[in-house]
N, CA, C, O and CB atoms as a CASP TS submission, in Angstrom:
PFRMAT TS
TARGET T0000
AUTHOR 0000-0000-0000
METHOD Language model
MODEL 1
PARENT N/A
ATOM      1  N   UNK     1      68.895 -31.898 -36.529  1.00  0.00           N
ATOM      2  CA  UNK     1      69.866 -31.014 -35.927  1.00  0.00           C
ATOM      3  C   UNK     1      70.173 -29.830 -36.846  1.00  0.00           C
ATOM      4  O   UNK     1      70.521 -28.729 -36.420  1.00  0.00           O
ATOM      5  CB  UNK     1      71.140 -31.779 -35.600  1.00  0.00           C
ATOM      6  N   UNK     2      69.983 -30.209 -38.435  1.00  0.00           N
ATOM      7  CA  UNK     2      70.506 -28.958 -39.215  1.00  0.00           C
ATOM      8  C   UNK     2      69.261 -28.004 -39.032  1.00  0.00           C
ATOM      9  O   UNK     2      69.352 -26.776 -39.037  1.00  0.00           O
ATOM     10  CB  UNK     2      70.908 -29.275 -40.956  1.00  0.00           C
ATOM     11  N   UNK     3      68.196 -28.645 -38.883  1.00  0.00           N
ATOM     12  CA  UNK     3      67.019 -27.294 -38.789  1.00  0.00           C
ATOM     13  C   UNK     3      67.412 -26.575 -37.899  1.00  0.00           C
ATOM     14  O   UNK     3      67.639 -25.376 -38.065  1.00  0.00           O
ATOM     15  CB  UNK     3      65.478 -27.548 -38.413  1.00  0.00           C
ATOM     16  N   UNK     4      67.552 -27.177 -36.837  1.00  0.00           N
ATOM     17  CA  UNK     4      67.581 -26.472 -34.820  1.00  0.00           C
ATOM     18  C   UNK     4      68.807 -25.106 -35.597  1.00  0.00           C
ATOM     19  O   UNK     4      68.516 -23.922 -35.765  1.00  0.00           O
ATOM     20  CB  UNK     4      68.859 -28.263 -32.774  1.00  0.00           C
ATOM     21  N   UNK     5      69.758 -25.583 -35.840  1.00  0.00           N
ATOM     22  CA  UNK     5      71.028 -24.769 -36.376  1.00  0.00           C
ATOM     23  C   UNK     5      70.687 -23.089 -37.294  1.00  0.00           C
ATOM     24  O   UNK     5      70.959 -21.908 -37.081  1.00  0.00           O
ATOM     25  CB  UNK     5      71.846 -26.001 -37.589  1.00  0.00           C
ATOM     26  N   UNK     6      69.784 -24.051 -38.608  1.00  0.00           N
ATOM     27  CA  UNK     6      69.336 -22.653 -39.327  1.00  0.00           C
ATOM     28  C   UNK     6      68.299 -21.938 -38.777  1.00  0.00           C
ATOM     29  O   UNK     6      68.261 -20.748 -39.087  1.00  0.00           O
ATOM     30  CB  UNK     6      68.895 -22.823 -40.690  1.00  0.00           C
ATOM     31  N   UNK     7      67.087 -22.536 -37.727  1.00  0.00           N
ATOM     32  CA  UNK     7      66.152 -21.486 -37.879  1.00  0.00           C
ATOM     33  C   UNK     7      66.717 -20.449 -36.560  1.00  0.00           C
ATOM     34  O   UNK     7      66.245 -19.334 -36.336  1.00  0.00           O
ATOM     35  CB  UNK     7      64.418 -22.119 -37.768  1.00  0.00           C
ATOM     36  N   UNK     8      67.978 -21.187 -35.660  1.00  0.00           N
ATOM     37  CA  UNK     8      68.564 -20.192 -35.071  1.00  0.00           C
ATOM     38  C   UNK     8      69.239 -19.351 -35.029  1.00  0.00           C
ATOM     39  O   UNK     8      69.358 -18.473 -34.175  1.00  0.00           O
ATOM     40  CB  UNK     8      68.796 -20.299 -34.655  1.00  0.00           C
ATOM     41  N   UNK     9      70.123 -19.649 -36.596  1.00  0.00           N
ATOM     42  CA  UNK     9      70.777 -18.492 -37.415  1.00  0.00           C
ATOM     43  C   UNK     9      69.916 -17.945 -37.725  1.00  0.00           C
ATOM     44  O   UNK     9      70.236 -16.782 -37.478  1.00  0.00           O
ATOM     45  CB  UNK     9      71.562 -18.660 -38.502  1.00  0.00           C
ATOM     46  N   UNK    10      68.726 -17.930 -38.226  1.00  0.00           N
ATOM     47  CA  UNK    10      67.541 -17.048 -38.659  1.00  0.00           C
ATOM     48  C   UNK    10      67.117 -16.315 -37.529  1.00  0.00           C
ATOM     49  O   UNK    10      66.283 -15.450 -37.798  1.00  0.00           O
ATOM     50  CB  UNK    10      66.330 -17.830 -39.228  1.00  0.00           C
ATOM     51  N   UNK    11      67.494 -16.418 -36.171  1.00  0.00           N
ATOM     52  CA  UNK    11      66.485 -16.097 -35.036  1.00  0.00           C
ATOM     53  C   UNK    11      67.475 -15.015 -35.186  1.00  0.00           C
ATOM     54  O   UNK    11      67.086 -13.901 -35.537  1.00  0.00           O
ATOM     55  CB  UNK    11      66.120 -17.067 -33.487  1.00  0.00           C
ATOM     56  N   UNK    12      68.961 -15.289 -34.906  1.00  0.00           N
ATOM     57  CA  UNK    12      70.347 -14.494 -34.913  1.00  0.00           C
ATOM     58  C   UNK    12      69.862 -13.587 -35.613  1.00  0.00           C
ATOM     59  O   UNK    12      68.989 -12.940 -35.034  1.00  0.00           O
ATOM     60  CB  UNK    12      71.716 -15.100 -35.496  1.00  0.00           C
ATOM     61  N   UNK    13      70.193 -13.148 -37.109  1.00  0.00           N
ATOM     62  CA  UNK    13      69.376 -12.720 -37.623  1.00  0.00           C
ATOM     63  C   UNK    13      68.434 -11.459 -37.981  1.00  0.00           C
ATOM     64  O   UNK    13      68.499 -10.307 -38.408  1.00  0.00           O
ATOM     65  CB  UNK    13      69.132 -13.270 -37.355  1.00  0.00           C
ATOM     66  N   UNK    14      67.431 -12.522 -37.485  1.00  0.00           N
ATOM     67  CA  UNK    14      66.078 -11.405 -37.443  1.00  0.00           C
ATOM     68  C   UNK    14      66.477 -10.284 -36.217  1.00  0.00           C
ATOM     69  O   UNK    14      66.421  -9.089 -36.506  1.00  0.00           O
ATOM     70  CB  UNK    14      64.323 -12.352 -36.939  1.00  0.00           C
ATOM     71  N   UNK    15      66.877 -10.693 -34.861  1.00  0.00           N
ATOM     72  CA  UNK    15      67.615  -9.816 -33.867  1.00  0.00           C
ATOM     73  C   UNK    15      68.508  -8.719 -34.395  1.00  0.00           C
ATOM     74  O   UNK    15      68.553  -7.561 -33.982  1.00  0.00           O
ATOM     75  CB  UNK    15      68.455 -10.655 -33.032  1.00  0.00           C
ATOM     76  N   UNK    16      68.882  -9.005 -34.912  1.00  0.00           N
ATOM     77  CA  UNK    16      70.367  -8.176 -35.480  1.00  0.00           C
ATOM     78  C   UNK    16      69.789  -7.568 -36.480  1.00  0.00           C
ATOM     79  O   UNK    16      70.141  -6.396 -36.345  1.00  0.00           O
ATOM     80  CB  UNK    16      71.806  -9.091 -36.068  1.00  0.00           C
ATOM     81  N   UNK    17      68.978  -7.657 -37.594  1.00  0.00           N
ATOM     82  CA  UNK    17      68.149  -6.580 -38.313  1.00  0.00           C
ATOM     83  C   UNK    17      67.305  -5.671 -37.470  1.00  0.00           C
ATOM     84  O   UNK    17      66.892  -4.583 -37.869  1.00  0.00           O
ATOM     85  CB  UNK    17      67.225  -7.221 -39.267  1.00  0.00           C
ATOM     86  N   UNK    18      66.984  -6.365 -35.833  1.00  0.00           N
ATOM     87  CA  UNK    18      65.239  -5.579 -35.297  1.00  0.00           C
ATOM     88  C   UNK    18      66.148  -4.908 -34.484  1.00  0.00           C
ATOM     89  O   UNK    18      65.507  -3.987 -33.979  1.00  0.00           O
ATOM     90  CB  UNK    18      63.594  -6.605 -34.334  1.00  0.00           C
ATOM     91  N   UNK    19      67.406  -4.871 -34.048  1.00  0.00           N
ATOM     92  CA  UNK    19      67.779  -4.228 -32.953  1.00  0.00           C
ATOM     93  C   UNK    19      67.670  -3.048 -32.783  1.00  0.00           C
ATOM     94  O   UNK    19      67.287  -2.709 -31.663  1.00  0.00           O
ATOM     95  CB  UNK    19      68.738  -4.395 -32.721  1.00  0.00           C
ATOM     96  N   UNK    20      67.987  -1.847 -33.911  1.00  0.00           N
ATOM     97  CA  UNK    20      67.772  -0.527 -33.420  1.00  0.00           C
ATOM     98  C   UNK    20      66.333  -0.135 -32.995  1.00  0.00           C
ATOM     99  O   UNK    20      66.149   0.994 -32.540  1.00  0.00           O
ATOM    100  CB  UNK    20      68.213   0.371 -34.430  1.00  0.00           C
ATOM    101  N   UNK    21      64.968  -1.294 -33.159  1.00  0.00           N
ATOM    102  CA  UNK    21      63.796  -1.234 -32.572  1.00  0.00           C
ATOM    103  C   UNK    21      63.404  -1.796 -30.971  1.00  0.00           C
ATOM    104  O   UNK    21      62.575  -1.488 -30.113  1.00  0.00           O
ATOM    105  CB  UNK    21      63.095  -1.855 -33.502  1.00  0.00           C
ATOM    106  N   UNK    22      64.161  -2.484 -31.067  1.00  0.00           N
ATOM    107  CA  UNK    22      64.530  -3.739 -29.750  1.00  0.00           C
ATOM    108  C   UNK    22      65.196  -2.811 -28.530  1.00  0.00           C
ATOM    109  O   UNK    22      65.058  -2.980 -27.319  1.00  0.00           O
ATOM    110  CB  UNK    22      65.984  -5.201 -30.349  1.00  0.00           C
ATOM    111  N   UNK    23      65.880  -1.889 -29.150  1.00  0.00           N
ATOM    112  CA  UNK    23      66.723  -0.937 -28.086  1.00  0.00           C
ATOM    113  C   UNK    23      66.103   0.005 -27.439  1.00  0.00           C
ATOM    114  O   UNK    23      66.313   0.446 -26.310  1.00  0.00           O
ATOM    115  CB  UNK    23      67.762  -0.204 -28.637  1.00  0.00           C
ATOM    116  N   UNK    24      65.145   0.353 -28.405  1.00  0.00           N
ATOM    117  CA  UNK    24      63.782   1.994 -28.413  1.00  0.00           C
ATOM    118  C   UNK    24      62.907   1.327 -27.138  1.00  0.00           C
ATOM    119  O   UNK    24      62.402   2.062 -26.290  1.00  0.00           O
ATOM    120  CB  UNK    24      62.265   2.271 -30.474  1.00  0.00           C
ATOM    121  N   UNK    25      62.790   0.022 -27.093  1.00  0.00           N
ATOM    122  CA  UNK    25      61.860  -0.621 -26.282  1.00  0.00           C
ATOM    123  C   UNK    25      62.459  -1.140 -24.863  1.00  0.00           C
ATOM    124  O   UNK    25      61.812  -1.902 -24.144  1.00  0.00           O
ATOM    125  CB  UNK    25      61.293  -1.758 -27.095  1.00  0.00           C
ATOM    126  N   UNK    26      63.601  -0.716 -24.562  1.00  0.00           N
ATOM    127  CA  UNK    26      64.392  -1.003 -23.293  1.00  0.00           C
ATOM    128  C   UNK    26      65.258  -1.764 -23.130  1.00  0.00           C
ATOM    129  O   UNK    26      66.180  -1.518 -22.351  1.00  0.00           O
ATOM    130  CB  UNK    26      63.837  -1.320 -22.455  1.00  0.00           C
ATOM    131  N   UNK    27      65.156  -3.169 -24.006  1.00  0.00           N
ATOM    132  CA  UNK    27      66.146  -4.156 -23.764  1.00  0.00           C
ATOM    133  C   UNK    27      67.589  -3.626 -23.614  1.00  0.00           C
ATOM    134  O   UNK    27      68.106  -2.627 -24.114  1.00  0.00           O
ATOM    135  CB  UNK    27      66.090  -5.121 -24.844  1.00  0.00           C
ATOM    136  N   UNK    28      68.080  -4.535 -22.815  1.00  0.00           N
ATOM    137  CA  UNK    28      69.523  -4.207 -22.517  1.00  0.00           C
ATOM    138  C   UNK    28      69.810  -3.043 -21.661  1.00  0.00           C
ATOM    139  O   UNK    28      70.972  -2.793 -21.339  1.00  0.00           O
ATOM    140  CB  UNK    28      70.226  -3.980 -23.736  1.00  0.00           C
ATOM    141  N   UNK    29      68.733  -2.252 -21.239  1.00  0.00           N
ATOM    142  CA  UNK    29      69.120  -1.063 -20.342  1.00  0.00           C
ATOM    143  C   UNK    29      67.898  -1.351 -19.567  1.00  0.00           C
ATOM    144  O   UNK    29      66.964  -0.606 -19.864  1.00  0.00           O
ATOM    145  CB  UNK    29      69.312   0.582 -21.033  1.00  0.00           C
ATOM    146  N   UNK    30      67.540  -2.606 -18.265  1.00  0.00           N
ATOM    147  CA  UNK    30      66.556  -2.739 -17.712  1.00  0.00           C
ATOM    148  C   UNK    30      67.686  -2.534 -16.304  1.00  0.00           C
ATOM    149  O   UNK    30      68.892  -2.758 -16.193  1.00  0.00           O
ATOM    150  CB  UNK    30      65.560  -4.096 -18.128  1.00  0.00           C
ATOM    151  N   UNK    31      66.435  -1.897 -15.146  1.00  0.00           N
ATOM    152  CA  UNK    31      67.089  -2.172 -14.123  1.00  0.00           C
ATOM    153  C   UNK    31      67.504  -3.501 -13.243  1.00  0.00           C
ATOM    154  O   UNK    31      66.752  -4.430 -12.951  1.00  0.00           O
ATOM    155  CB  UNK    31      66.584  -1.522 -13.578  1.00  0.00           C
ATOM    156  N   UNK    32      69.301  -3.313 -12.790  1.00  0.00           N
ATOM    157  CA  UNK    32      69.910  -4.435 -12.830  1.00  0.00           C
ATOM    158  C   UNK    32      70.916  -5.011 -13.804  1.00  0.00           C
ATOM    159  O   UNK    32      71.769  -5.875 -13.601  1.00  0.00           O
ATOM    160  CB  UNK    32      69.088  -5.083 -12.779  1.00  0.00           C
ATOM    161  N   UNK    33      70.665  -4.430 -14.760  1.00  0.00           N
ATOM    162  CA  UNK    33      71.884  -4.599 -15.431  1.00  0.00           C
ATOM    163  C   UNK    33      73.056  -3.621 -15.089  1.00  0.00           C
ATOM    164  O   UNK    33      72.983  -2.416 -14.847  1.00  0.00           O
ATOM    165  CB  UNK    33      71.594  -4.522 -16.807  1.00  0.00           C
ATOM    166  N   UNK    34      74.149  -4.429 -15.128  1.00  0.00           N
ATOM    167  CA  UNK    34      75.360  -4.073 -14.635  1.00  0.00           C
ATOM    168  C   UNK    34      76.297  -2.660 -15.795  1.00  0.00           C
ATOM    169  O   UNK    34      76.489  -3.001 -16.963  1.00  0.00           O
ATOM    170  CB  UNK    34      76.187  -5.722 -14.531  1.00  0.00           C
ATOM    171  N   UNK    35      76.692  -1.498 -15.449  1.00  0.00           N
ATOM    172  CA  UNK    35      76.937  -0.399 -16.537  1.00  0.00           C
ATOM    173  C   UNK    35      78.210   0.253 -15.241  1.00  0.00           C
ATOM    174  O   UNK    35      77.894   0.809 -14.190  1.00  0.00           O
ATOM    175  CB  UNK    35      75.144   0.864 -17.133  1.00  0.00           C
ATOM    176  N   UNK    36      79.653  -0.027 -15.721  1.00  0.00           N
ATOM    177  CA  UNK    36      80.479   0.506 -14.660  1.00  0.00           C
ATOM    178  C   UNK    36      81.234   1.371 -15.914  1.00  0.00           C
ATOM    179  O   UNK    36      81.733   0.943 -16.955  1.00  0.00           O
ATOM    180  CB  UNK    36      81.466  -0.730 -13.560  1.00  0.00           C
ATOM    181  N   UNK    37      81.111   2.860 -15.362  1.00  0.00           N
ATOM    182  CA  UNK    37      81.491   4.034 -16.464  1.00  0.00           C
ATOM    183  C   UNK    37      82.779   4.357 -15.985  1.00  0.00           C
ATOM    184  O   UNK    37      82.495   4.786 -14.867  1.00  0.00           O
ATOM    185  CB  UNK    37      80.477   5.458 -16.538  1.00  0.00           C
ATOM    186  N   UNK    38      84.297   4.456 -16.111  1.00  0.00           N
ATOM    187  CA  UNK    38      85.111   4.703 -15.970  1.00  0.00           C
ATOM    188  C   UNK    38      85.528   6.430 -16.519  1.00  0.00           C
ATOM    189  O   UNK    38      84.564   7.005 -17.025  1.00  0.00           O
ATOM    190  CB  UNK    38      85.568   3.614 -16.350  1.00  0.00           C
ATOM    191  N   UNK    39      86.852   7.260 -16.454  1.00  0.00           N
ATOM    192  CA  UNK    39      87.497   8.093 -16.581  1.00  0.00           C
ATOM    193  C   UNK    39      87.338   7.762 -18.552  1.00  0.00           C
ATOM    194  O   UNK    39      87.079   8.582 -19.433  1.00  0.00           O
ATOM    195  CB  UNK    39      88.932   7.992 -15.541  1.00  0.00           C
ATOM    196  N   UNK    40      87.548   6.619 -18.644  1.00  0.00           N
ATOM    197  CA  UNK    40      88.255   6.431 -21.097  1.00  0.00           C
ATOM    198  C   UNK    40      87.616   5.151 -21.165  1.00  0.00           C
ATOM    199  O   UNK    40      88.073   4.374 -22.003  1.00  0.00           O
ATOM    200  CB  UNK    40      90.824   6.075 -21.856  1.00  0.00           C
ATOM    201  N   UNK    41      86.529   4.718 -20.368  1.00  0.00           N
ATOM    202  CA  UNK    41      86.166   2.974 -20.482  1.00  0.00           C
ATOM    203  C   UNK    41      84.725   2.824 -20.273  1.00  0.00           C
ATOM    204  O   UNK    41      83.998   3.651 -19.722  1.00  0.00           O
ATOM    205  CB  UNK    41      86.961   1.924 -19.226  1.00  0.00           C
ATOM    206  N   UNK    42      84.455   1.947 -20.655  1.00  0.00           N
ATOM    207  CA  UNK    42      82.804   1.632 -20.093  1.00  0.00           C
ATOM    208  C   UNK    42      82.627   0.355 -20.620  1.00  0.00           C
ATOM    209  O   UNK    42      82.869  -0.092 -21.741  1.00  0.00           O
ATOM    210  CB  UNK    42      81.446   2.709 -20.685  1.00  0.00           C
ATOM    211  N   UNK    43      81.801  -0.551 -18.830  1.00  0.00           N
ATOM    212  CA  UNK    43      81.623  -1.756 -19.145  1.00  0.00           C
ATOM    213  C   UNK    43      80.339  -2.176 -18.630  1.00  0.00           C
ATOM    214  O   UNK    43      79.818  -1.873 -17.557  1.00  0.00           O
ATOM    215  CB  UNK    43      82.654  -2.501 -18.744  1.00  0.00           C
ATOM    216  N   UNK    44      79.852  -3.017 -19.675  1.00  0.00           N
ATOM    217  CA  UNK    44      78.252  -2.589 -19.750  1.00  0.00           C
ATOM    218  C   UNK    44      77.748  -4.202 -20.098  1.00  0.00           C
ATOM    219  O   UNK    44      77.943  -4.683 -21.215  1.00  0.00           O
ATOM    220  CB  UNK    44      77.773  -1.171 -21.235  1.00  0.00           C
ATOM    221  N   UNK    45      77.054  -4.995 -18.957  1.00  0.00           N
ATOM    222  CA  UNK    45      76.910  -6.511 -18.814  1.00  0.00           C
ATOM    223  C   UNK    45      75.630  -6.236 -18.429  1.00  0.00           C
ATOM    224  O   UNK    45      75.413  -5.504 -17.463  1.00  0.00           O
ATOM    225  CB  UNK    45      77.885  -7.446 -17.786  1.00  0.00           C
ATOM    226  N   UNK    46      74.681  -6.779 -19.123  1.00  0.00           N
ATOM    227  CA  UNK    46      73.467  -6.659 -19.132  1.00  0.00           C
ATOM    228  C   UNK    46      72.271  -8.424 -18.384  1.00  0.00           C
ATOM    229  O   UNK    46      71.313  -9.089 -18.776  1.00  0.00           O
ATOM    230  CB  UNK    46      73.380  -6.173 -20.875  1.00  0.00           C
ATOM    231  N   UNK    47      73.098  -8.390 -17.328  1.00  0.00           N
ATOM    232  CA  UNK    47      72.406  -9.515 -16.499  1.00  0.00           C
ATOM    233  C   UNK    47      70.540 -10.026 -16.528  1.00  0.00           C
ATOM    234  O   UNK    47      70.023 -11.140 -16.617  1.00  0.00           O
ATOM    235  CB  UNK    47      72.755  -8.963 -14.995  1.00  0.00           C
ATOM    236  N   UNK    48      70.081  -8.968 -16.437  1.00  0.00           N
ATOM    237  CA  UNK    48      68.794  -9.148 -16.574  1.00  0.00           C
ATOM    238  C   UNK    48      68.352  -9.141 -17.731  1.00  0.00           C
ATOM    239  O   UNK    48      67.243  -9.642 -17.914  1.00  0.00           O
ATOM    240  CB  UNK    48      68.180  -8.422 -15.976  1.00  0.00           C
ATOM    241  N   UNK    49      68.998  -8.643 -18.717  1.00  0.00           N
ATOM    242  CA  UNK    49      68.238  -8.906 -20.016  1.00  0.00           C
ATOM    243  C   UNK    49      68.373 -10.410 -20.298  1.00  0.00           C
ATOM    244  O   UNK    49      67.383 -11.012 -20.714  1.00  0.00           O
ATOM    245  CB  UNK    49      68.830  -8.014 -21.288  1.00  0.00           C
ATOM    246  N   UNK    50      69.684 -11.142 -20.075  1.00  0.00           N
ATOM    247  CA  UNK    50      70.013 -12.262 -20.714  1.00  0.00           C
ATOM    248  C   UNK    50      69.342 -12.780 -20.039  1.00  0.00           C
ATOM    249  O   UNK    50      68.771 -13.602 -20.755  1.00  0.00           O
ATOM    250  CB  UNK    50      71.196 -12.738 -20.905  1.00  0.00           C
ATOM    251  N   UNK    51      68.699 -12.947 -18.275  1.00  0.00           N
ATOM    252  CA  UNK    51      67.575 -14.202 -17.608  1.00  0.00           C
ATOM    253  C   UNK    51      66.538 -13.555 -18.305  1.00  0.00           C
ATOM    254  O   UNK    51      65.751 -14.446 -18.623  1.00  0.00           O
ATOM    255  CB  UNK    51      67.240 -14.406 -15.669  1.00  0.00           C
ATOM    256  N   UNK    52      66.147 -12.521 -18.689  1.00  0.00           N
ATOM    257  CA  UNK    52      64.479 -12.535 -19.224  1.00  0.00           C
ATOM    258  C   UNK    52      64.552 -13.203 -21.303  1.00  0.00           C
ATOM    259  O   UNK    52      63.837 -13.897 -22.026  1.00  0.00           O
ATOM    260  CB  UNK    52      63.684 -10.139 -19.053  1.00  0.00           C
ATOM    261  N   UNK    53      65.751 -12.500 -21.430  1.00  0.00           N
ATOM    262  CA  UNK    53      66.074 -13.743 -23.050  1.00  0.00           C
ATOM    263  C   UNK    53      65.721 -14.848 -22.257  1.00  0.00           C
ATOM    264  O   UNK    53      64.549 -14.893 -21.882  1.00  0.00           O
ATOM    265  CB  UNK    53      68.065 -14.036 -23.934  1.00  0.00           C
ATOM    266  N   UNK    54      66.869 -16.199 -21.756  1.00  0.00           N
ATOM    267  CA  UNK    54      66.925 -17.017 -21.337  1.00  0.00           C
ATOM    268  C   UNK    54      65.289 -17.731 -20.991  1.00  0.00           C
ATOM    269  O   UNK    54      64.742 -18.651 -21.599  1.00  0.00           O
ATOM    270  CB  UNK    54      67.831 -16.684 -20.482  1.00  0.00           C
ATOM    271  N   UNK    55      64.919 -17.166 -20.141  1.00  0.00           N
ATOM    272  CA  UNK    55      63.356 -17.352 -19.813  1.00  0.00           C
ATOM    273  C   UNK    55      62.496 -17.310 -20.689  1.00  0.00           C
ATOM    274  O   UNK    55      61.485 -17.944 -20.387  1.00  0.00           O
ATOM    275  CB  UNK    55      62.846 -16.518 -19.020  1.00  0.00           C
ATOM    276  N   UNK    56      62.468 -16.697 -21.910  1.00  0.00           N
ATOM    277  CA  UNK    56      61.582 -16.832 -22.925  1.00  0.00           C
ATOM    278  C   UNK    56      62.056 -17.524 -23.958  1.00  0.00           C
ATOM    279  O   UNK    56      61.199 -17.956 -24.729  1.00  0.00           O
ATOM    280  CB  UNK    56      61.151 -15.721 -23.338  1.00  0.00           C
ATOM    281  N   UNK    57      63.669 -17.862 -24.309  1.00  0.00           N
ATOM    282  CA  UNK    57      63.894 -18.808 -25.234  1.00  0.00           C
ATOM    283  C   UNK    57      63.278 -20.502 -24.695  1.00  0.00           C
ATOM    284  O   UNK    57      62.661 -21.330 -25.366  1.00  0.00           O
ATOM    285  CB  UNK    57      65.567 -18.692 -25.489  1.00  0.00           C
ATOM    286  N   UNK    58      63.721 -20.572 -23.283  1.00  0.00           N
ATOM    287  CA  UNK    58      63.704 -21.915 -22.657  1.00  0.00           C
ATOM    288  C   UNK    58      62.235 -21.826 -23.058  1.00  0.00           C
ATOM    289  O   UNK    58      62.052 -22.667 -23.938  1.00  0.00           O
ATOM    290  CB  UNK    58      64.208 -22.186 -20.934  1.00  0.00           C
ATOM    291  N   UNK    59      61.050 -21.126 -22.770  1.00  0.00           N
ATOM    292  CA  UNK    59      59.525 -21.356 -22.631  1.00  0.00           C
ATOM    293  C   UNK    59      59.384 -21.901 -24.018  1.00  0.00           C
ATOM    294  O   UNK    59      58.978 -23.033 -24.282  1.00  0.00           O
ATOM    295  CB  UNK    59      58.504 -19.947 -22.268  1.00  0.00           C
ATOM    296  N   UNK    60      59.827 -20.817 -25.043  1.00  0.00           N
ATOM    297  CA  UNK    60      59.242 -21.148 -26.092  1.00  0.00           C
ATOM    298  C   UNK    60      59.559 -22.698 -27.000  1.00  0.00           C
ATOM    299  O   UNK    60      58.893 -23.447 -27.715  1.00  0.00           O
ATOM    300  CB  UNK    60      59.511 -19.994 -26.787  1.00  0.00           C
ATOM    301  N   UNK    61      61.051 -22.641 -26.459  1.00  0.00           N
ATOM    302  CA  UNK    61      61.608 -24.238 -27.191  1.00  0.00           C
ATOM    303  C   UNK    61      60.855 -25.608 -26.685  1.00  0.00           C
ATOM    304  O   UNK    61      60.815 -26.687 -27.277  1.00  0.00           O
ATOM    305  CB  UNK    61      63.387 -24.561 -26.735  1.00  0.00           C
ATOM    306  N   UNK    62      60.324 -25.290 -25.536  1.00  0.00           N
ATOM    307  CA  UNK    62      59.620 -26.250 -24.674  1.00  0.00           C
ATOM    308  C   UNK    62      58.331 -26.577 -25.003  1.00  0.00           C
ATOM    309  O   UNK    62      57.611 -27.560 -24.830  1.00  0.00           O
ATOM    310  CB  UNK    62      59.568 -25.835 -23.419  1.00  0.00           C
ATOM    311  N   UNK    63      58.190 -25.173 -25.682  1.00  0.00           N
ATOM    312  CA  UNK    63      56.289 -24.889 -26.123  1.00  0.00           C
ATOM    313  C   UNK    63      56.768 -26.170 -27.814  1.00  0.00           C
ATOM    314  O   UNK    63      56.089 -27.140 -28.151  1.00  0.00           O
ATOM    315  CB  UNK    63      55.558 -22.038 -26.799  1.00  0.00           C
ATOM    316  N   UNK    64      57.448 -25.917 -28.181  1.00  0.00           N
ATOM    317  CA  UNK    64      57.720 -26.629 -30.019  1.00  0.00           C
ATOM    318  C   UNK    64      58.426 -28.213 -29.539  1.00  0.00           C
ATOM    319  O   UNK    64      58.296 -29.134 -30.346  1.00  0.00           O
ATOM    320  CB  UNK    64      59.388 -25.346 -31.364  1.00  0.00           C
ATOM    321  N   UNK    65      59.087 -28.449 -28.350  1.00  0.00           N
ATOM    322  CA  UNK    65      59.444 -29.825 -27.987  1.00  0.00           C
ATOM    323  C   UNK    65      58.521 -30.847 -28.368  1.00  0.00           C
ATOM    324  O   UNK    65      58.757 -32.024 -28.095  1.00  0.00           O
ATOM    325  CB  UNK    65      59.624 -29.938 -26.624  1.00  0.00           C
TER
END
């Protein structure tokens, strides 16, 4: 259980160092994600990114099961 823990803080991570590359490449601004721009506000829920995350975390954990 402590591995599962660190190599997913490591996954955390590596994301959070690659992001200003990760962003250049579309994630988080795919069509379908939700972006409601107000007058002093903006709210910005990114639905499809998290099922295509989701979909490739589930594959890959399944692929190392």
């Amino acid at each position: 259980m402590q591995k599962i823990l660190i190599i997913i803080g490591i996954v955390i991570l590596a994301l959070g160092l690659l992001y200003p590359y990760l962003k250049k490449i579309g994630l988080g601004q795919l069509p379908g994600d939700i972006i409601y721009k107000s007058d002093n506000s903006t709210f910005f829920f990114p639905i499809v990114t998290c099922i295509i995350i989701s979909v490739v975390l589930t594959v890959i954990f399944n692929l190392f099961k």
